[in-house]
VEXKOL-626699 format. One record per residue (C-alpha): x, y, z; residue in one letter; residue number from 0. Coordinates in nm, 3 decimals. Example, Ala and Ser with C-alpha at 12.3 -4.5 7.8 and 13.67 -1.06 7.14 Angstrom:
2
PT  xx  yy  zz  residu  num
PT  1.230  -0.450  0.780  a  0
PT  1.367  -0.106  0.714  s  1
//
This chain:
366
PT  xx  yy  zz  residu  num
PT  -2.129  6.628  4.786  x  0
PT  -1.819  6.713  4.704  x  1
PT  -1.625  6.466  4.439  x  2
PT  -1.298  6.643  4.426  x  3
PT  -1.291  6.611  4.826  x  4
PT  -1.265  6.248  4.787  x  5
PT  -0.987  6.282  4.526  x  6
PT  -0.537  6.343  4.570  x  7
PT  -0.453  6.710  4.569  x  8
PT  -0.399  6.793  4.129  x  9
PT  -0.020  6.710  4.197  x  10
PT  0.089  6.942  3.898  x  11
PT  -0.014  7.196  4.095  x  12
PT  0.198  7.104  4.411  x  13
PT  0.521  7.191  4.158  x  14
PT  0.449  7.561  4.097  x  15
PT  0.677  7.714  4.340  x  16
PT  0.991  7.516  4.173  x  17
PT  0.846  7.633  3.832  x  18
PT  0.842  7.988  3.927  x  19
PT  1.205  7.922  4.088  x  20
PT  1.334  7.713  3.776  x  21
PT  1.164  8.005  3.549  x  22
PT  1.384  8.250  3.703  x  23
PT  1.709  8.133  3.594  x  24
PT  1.862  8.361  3.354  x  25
PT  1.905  8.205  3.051  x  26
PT  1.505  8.059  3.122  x  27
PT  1.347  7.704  3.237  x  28
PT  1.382  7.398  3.089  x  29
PT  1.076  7.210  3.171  x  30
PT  1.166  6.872  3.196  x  31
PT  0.819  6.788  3.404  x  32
PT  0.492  6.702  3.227  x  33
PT  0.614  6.574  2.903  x  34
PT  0.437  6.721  2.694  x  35
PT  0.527  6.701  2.326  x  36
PT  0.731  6.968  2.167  x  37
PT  0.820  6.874  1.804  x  38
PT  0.532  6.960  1.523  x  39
PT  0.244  6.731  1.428  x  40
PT  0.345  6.512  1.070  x  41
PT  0.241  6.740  0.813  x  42
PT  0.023  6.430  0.626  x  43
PT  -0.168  6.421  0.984  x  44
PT  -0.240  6.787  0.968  x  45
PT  -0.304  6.778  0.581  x  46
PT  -0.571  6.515  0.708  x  47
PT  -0.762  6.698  0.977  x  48
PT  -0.827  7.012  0.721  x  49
PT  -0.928  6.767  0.501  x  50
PT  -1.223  6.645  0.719  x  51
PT  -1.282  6.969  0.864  x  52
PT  -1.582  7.000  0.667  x  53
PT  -1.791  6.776  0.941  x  54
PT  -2.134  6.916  1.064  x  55
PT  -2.265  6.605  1.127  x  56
PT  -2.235  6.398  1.427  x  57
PT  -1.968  6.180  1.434  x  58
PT  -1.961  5.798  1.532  x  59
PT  -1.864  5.736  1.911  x  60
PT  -1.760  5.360  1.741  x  61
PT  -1.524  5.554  1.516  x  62
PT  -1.544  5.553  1.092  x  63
PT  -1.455  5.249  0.937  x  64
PT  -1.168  5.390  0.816  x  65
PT  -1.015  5.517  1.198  x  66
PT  -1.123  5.116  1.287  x  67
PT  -0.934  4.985  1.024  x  68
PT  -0.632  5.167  1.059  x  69
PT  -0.644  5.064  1.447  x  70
PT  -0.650  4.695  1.338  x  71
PT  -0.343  4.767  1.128  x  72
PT  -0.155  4.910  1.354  x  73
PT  -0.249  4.665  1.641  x  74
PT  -0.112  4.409  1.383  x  75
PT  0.226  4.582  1.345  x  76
PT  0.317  4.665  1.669  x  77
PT  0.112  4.511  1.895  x  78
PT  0.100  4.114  1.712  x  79
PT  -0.255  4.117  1.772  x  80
PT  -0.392  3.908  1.471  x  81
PT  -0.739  3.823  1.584  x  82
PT  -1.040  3.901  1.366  x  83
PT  -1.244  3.969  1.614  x  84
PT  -1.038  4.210  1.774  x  85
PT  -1.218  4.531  1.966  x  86
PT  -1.144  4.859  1.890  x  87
PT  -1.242  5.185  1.985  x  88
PT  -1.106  5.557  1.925  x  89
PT  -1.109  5.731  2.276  x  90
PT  -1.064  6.093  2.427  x  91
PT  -0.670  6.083  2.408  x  92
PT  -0.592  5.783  2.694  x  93
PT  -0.610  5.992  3.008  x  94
PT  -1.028  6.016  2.980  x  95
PT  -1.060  5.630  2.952  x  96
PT  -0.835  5.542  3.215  x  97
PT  -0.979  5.786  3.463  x  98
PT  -1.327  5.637  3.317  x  99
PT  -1.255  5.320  3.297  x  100
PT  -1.357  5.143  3.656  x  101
PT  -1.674  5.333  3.653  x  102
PT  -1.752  5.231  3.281  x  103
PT  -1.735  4.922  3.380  x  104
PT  -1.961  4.912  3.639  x  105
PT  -1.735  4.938  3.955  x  106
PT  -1.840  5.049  4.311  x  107
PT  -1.758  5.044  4.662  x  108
PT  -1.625  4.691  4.775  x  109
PT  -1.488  4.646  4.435  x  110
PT  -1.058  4.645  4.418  x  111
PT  -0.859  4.752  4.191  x  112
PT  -0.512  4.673  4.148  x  113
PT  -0.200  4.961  4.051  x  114
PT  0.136  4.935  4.040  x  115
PT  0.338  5.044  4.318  x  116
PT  0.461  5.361  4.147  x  117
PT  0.240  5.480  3.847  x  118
PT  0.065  5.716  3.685  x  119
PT  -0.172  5.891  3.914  x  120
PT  -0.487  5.858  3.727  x  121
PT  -0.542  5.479  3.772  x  122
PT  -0.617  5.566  4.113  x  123
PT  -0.800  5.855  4.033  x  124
PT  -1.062  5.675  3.852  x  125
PT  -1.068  5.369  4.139  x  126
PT  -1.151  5.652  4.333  x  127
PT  -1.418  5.844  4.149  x  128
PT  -1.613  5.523  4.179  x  129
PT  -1.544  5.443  4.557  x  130
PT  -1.343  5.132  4.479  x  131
PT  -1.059  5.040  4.677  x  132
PT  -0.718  5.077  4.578  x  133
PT  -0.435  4.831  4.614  x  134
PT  -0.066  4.912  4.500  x  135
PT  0.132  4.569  4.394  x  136
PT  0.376  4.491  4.164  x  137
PT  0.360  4.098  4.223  x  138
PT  0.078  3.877  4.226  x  139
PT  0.192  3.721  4.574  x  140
PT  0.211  4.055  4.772  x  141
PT  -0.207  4.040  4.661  x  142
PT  -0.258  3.764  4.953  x  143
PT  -0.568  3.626  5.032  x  144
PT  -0.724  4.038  4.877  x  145
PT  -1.043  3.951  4.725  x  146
PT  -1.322  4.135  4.481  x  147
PT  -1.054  4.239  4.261  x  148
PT  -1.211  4.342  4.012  x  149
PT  -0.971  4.531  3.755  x  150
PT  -0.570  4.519  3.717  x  151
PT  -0.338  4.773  3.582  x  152
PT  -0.051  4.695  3.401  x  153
PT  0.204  4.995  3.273  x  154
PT  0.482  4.839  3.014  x  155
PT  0.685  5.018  2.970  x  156
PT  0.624  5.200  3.251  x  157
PT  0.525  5.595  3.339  x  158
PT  0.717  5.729  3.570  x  159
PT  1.025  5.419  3.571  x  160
PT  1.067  5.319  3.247  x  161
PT  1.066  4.983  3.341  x  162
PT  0.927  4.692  3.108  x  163
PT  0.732  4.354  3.235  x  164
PT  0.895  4.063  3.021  x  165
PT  0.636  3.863  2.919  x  166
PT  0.592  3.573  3.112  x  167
PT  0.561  3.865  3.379  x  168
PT  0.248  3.928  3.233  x  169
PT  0.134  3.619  3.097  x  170
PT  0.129  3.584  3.476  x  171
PT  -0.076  3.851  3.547  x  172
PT  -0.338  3.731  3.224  x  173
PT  -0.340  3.363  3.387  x  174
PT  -0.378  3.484  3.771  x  175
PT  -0.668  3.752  3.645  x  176
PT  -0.866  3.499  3.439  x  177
PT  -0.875  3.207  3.741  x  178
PT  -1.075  3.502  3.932  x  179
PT  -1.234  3.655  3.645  x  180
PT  -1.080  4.041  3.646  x  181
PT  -1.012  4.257  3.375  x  182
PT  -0.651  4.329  3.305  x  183
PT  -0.585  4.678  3.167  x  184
PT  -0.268  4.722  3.001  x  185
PT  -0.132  5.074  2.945  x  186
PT  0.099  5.085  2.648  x  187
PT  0.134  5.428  2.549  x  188
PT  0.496  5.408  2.544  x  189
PT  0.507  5.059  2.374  x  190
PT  0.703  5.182  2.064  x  191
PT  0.978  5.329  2.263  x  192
PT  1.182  5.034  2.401  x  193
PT  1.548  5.187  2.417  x  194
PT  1.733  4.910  2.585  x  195
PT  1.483  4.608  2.544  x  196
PT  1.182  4.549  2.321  x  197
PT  0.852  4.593  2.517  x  198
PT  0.570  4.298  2.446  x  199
PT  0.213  4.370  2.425  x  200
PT  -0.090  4.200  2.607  x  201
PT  -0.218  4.168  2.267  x  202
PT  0.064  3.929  2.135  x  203
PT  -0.057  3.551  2.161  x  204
PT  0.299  3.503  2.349  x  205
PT  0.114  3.688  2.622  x  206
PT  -0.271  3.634  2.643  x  207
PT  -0.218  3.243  2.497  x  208
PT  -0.410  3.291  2.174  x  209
PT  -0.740  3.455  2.356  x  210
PT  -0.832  3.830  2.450  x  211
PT  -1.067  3.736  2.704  x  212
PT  -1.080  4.004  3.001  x  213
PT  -0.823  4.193  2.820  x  214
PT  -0.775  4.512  2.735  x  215
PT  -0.480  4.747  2.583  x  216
PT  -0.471  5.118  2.624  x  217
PT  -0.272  5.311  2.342  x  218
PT  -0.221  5.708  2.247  x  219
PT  -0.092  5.903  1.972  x  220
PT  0.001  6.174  2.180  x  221
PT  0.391  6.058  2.211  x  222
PT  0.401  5.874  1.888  x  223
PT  0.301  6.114  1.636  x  224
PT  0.327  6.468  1.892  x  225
PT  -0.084  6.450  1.881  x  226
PT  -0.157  6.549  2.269  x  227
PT  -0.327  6.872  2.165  x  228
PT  -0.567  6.656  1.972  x  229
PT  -0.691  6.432  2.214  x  230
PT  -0.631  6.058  1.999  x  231
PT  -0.627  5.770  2.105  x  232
PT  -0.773  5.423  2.143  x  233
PT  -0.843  5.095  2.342  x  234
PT  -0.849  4.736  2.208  x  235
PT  -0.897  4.405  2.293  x  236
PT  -1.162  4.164  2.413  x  237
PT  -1.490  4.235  2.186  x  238
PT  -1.749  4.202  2.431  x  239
PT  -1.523  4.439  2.674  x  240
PT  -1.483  4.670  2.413  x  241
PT  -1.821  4.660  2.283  x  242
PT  -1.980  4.733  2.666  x  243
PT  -1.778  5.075  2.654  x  244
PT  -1.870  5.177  2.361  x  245
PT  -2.273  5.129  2.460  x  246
PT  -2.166  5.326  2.790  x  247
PT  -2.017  5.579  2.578  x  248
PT  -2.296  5.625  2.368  x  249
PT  -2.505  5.710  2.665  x  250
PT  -2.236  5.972  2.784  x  251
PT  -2.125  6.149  2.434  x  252
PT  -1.788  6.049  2.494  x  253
PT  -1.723  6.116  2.115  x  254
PT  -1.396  6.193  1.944  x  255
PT  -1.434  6.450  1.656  x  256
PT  -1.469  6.319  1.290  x  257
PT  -1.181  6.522  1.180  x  258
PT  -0.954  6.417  1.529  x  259
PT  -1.071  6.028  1.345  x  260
PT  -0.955  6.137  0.999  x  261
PT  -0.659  6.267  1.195  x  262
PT  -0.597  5.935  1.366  x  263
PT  -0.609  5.727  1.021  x  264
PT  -0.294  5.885  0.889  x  265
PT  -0.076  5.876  1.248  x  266
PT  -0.140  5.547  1.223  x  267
PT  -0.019  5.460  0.901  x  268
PT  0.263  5.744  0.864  x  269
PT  0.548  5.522  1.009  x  270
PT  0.788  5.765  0.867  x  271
PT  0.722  6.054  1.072  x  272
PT  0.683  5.810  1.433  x  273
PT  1.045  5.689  1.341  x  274
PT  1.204  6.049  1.288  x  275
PT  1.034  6.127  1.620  x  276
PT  1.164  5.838  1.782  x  277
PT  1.566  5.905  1.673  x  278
PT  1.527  6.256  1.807  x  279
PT  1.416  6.126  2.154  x  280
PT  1.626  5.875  2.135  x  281
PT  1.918  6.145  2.035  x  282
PT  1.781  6.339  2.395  x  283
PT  1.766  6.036  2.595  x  284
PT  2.129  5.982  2.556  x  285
PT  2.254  6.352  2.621  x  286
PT  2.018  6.386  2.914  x  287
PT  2.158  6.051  3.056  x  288
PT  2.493  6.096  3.011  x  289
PT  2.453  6.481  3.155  x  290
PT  2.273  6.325  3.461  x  291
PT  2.519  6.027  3.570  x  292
PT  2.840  6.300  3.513  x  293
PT  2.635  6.477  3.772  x  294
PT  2.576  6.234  3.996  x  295
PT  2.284  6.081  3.942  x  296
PT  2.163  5.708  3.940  x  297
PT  1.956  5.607  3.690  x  298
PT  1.657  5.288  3.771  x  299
PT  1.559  5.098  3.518  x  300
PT  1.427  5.366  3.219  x  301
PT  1.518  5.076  2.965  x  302
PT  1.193  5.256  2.744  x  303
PT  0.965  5.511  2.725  x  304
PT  1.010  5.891  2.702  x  305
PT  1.158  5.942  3.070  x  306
PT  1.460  5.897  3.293  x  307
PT  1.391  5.767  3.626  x  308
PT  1.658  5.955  3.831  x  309
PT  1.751  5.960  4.194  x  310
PT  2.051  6.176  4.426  x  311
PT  1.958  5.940  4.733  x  312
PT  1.777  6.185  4.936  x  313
PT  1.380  6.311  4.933  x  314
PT  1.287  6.390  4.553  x  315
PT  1.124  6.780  4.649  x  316
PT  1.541  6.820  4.789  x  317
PT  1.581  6.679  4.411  x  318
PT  1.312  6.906  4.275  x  319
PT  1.448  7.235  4.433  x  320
PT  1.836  7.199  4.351  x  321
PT  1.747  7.154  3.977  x  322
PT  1.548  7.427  4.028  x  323
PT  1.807  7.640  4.120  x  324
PT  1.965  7.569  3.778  x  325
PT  1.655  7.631  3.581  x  326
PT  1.546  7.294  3.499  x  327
PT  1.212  7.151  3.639  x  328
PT  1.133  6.799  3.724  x  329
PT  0.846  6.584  3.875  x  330
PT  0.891  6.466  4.241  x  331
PT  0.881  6.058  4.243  x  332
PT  0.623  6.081  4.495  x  333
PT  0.376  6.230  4.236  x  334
PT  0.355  5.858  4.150  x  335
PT  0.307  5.672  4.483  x  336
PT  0.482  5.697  4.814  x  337
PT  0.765  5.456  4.747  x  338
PT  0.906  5.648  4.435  x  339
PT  0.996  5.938  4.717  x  340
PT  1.396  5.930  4.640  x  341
PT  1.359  5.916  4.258  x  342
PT  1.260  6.193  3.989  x  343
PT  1.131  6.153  3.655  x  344
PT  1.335  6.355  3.397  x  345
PT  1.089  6.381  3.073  x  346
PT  1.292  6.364  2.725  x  347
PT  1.009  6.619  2.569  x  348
PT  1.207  6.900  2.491  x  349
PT  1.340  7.131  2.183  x  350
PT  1.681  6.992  2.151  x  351
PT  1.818  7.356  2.232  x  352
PT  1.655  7.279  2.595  x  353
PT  1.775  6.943  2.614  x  354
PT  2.117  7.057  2.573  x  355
PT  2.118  7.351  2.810  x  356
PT  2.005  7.139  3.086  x  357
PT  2.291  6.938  3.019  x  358
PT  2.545  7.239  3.044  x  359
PT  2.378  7.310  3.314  x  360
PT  2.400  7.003  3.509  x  361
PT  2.774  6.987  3.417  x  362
PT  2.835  7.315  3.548  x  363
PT  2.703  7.239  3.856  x  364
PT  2.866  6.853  3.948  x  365
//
């Protein structure tokens, strides 16, 4: 059988003829798509990974005390999740668990699980790869009467909009989950990168009422410290949750590298370096903006996050192939479910040379 058959077209590949049209332009592309980091890694996170590079042992799939610890820290700090009992566990950068995540725990055909309406792609990738079903919602009333629901994705702020759930949104969702007994996943990746409002954590007590039952919170380094090309990141929350992963994961060798761990310790405790990174894509965010509204663009929500949410009113791939034409390459709204079809996402992960090109550009064009 055939898994990838029952799986979405790879929608990165769907955006090659654009690339090869935006790569054309004379002075070159600026890829404004995938958002993937530009700036260099913290020099004290580097200093750390030769450091442990000396590792011919196996390393832990639980993570070293010392990568646990510093997860607990930083949960603390940014998160407000001051429970002692708190889960942790260093994962395969974030995309691995979420695409894992239904099957690891133990969902099949007849199970449900919940998206947003417009979201990342994997979370229904990974419904998928187990034969659940998928349901797209963005309010706990448009669920009806659905039952067998079984896991629920949350995305504050959000990947593609930018948006950000206050939180008796998702104290909501935590209440609603628990009366049926699901699992609510929260993806925070971008949690440290509120722009216009402060996102709120489903570890915070103002959300989950003092208890991280069914809960779980999905985090990377990959934005915060520029650490995509090493694969960090980690999930926390409810103990026994956390703890049935990590005895799947044993089974499967889903393992991150000692010195990716040793790695990890420093990101997290190097606030320095995360705050210089966040002024300079804070510093993008508002020439990109401004550059895109001259032009004529409207901008939804994007209140966080490292993307502008950006829309002509007409079909994104219309969208997709006049930026094209002036060298700069964005992702089509409907990469992230069929109602984000008149919207682009506009990724702030580029050299600030790039970022202001595209914004000549843009002008030169409205």
């Amino acid at each position: 059988m055939r898994v990838s058959a029952t799986l979405p077209d790879f929608p990165w590949d769907l955006l090659e003829p654009a690339k090869a049209v935006a790569a054309g332009h004379p002075d070159g592309i600026v890829d404004l798509s995938i958002g993937t980091p530009v700036d260099p890694v913290p020099a004290v996170v580097r200093e750390a990974l030769c450091a442990a590079a000396d590792a011919p042992g196996y390393p832990l799939t639980a993570g070293t005390p010392a990568v646990r610890s510093a997860i607990r820290r930083w949960v603390a700090r940014a998160c407000g999740a001051t429970f002692d009992d708190i889960g942790v566990l260093p994962t395969i950068g974030s995309k691995e668990l979420v695409g894992g995540l239904p099957a690891q725990l133990g969902l099949g055909a007849g199970d449900v699980v919940v998206i947003p309406p417009v979201c990342y792609p994997t979370y229904e990738v990974g419904a998928r790869l187990t034969g659940a079903k998928v349901m797209r919602a963005d309010s706990l009333v448009s669920l009806g009467p659905a039952t067998n629901i079984k896991l629920i994705w949350v995305n504050s702020p959000a990947n593609p909009s930018g948006r950000v759930l206050p939180p008796a949104h998702l104290r909501k969702v935590v209440d609603w989950a628990r009366e049926r007994g699901a699992v609510v996943a929260s993806d925070e990746c971008y949690l440290t990168l509120g722009w216009e409002v402060e996102p709120t954590s489903i570890l915070s007590p103002s959300v989950n009422g003092g208890s991280l039952d069914g809960l779980l919170a999905v985090h990377s380094l990959s934005k915060r410290s520029n650490l995509a090309g090493y694969r960090a990141g980690f999930v926390a929350g409810d103990p026994a949750l956390v703890g049935e992963l990590l005895a799947v994961r044993k089974h499967a060798g889903m393992i991150v590298p000692q010195p990716v761990q040793a790695a990890m310790v420093a990101a997290l405790d190097d606030e320095t370096s995360a705050t210089e990174q966040r002024t300079r894509y804070a510093a993008r965010r508002g020439v990109l903006r401004e550059a895109l509204e001259k032009a004529g663009f409207a901008i939804s929500h994007s209140e966080a996050g490292l993307y502008l949410w950006a829309s002509r009113d007409e079909d994104c791939w219309s969208t997709v192939e006049h930026l094209a034409q002036l060298g700069i390459l964005v992702a089509p709204g409907t990469f992230y479910g069929p109602t984000g079809e008149r919207h682009v996402r506009v990724a702030l992960t580029a050299t600030d040379e790039r970022i202001a090109a595209a914004a000549e550009r843009l002008a030169s064009a409205a």
